[in-house]
Every structure is written in structure tokens, then in C-alpha cells.
C-alpha positions, -999 to +999 in steps of 0.1 A: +647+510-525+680+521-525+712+496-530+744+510-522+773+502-545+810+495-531+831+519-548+859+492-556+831+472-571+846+461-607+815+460-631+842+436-656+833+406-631+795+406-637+780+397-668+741+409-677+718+389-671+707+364-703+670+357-691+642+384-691+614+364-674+633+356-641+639+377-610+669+366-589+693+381-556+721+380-551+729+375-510+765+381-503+777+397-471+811+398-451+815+366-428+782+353-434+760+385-425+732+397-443+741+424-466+732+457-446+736+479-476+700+482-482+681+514-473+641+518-481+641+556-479+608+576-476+600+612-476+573+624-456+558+657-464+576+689-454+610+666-446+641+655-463+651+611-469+641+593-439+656+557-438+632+528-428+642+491-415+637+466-445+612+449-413+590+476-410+554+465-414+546+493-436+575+487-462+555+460-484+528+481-490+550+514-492+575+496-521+550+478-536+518+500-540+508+487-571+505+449-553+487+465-520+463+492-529+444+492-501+477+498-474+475+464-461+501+465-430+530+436-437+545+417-410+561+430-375+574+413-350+544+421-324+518+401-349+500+375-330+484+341-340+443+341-338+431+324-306+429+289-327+467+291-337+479+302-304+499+280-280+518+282-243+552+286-267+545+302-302+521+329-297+534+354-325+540+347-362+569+348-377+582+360-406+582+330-428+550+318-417+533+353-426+548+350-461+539+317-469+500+329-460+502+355-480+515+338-506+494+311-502+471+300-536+434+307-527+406+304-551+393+336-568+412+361-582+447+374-569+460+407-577+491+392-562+494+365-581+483+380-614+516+403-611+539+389-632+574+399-628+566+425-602+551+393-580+587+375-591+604+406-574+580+405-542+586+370-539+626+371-537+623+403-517+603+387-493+626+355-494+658+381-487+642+394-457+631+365-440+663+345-447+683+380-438+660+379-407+671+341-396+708+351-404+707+380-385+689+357-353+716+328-357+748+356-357+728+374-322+719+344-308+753+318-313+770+325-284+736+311-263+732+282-284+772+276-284+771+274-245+739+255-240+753+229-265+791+228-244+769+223-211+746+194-230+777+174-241+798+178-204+762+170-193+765+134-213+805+130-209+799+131-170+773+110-168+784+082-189+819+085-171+797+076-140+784+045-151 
């Protein structure tokens, strides 16, 4: 992972952290947007830095090999519900719902779990993404859910100016 600094950034401002067993973020962006200053960069063999999206299914395993030895694909936005889950609405998972399986507590042993501070990190990671995700959704989507909410309230003024 790769976080870009902003060259008028004064270091004075920020103290060090005090505590050693806690993993925080930080998520401060520009008129409420996600930061977009993070870069996962890979380098396939033969090429130069290639930048992934922090929502590609392979970045989990890819930035945290140590917590997914195997290669276990993370969430994309074409991942379906099983047959039992699925309904006439909702018939992919979302991002928060994946996390919160995978986080899940299950009995048996949890590499995962069994982490320590490196589980911390993949925790708030996971919590910037998603939240970055439902920030990023609100800012596309406001103009829709501005206008259906003005047609809903002209909707009620003319209908109780009827009566």
C-alpha cells in the first residue's frame, strides 16, 4: 500500500501516537469524499508499478498474504448470495455484509483471528473500504435521491392542498 503525502502537509500538527496495541485511520477527504490518495500497487513479472482499485477482489489476499495463504478471492461487486439468501431485490452481497462473514467468530481455530495487530489493521482496512465504498455511492447517487425526495414532498403538499 502506498499513501501519498500532501506536500504542504505540516508534520508539527500531528503528534505520535501514545498507544502500541491499537490500530486506528484516519478518514479525512475534501468536501466529504473518501480520500482517493491511496494506491495498492503491484508488479507483475516482466513489468514496471501497476496500480490496483482498493475494491479489487484480489487486494485482501495480495496485501495481506500472511492472513490468506491459500489466495482466497475477497469481495467484488458481481458476488452473489447462495440460492437460500437470494431474493427478487438483493441478489448480490455487499460489501459490509461480506466483511462481517468473514469476520464473523466461528468455533475452531482462526488464523484470522489469532493475528493480533496485523487482524487490527485488516479490520480498519476493511472498515475504510466499505465506509469509503458507501460514501463514494451517497456522492454518485445524491442528485437521484435529492429529486425523488422533491417529487415525494410536492407529491404530499398537493394532495393535502386537495383535501
Amino acid at each position: 500500500m502506498i499513501f501519498m503525502e500532501h506536500p504542504d502537509l505540516d508534520m508539527r500538527r500531528y503528534n505520535a501516537p501514545t498507544s502500541r496495541t491499537e490500530v486506528a485511520a484516519i478518514f479525512v477527504g475534501d468536501d466529504g469524499k473518501p480520500p482517493a490518495n491511496r494506491n495498492i500497487c503491484i508488479y507483475p513479472i516482466g513489468e514496471g508499478c501497476k496500480n490496483i482499485s482498493p475494491l479489487n477482489q484480489c487486494n485482501d489476499t495480495m496485501v495481506y498474504p500472511l492472513l490468506f495463504p491459500r489466495g482466497e478471492q475477497g469481495w467484488s461487486n458481481q458476488m452473489e448470495h447462495v440460492e437460500e439468501r437470494r431474493s427478487a431485490k438483493r441478489n448480490r452481497v455487499i460489501q459490509l455484509q461480506f466483511y462481517a462473514y468473514r469476520l464473523s467468530v466461528r468455533s475452531g481455530f482462526s488464523l484470522l483471528h489469532s493475528s493480533g495487530k496485523l487482524f487490527q489493521q485488516y479490520v480498519v482496512d476493511a472498515y475504510v473500504k466499505t465506509e469509503g465504498s458507501r460514501l463514494n455511492y451517497i456522492r454518485l447517487n445524491q442528485i437521484g435521491s435529492k429529486s425523488r425526495m422533491l417529487q415525494g414532498t410536492l407529491r404530499c403538499s398537493n394532495n393535502s392542498s386537495l383535501k
